[in-house]
PLY file of the C-alpha trace (Angstrom):
ply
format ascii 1.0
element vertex 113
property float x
property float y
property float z
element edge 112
property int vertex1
property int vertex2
end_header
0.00 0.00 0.00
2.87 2.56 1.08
4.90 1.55 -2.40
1.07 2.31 -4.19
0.83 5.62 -2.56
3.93 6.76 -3.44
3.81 5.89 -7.27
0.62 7.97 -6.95
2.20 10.45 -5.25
5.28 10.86 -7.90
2.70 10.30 -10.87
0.86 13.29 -9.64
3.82 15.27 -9.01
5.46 14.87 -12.65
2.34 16.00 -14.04
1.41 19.07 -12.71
4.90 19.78 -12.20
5.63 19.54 -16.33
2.21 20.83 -17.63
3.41 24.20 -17.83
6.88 23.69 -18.59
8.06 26.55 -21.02
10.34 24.51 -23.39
10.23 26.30 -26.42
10.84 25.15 -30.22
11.21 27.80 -33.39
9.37 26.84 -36.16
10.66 27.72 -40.25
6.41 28.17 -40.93
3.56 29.44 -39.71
1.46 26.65 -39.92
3.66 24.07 -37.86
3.45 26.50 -34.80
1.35 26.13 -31.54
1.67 29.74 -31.33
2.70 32.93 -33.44
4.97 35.05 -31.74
6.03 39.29 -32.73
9.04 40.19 -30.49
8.41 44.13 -29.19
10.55 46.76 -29.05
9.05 48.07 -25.35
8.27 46.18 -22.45
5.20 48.23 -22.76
3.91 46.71 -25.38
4.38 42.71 -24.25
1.99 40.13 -23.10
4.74 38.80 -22.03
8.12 39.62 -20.65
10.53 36.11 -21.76
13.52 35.51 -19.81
16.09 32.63 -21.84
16.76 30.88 -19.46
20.21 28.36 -19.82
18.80 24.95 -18.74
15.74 22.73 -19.48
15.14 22.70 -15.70
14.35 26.22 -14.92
12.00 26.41 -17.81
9.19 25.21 -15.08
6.01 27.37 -15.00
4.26 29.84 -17.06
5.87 32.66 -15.74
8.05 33.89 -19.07
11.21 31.57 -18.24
11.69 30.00 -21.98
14.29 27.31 -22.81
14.78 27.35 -26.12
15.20 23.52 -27.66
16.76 22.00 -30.55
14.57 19.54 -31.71
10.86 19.64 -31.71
10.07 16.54 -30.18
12.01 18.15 -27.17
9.26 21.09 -27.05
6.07 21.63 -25.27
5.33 24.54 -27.56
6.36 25.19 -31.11
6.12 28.71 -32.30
6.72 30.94 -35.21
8.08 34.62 -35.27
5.73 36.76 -37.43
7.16 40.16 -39.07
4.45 41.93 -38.18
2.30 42.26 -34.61
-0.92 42.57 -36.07
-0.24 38.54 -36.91
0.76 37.77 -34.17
-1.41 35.66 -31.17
1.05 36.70 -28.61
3.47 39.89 -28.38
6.75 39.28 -26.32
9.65 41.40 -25.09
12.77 39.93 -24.04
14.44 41.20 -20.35
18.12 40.67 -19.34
17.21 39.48 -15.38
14.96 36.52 -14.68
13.38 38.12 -11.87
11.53 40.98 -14.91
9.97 38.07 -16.30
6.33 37.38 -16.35
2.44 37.81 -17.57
1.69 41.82 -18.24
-1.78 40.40 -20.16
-3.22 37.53 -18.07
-5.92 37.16 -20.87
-3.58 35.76 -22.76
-2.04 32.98 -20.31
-4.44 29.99 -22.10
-1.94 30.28 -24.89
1.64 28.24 -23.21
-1.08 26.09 -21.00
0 1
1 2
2 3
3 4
4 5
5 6
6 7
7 8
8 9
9 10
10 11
11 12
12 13
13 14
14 15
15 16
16 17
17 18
18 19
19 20
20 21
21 22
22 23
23 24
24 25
25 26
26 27
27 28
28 29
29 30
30 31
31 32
32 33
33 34
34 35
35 36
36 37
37 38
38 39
39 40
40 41
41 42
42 43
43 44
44 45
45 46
46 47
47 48
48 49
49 50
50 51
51 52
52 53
53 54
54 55
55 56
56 57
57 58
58 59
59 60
60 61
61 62
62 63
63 64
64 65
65 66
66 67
67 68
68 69
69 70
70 71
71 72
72 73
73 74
74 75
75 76
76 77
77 78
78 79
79 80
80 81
81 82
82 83
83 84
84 85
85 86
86 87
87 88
88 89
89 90
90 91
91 92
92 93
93 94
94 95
95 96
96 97
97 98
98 99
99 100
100 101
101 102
102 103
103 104
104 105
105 106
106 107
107 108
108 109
109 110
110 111
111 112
């Protein structure tokens, strides 16, 4: 029963713990993408403020901390970088300090769920 309990226990915590993992794959086209992505030129502007973050590890949340992959089988979201923001599903800006990351339009959160 113990040994039951705590397969249930680590089942449970690998996925909730993953769900929202940010591990992020670019796309070549638009229509292979999860999500299509305009990178702004004012943290102003974002939905979201992205902090790269070195290691798949710390890409945990939905909180803006992006790990960029290398293969998309690695990714839990594919996306594509449109030219212009008006194509765009969700506008980013990209900070130098993990601690600036984050959600400035929680309407948009559904989007790396």
């Amino acid at each position: 029963m113990v040994l039951k309990n705590q397969l249930l226990t680590l089942l449970l915590y690998f996925t909730f713990n993953n769900t929202n993992a940010q591990k992020i794959f670019t796309v070549n086209y638009k229509s292979q993408s999860d999500i299509k992505v305009f990178v702004v030129d004012y943290e102003s502007q974002a939905d979201l403020k992205v902090f790269k973050v070195e290691y798949q590890s710390n890409a945990k949340g939905n909180n803006g901390l992006w790990h960029f992959v290398d293969y998309k089988s690695q990714a839990d979201k594919k996306i594509y970088f449109v030219d212009y923001k008006s194509q765009a599903d969700l506008n980013i800006y990209f900070v130098d300090y993990r601690n600036r990351s984050g959600w400035r339009n929680n309407n948009k959160k559904h989007l790396l769920y």
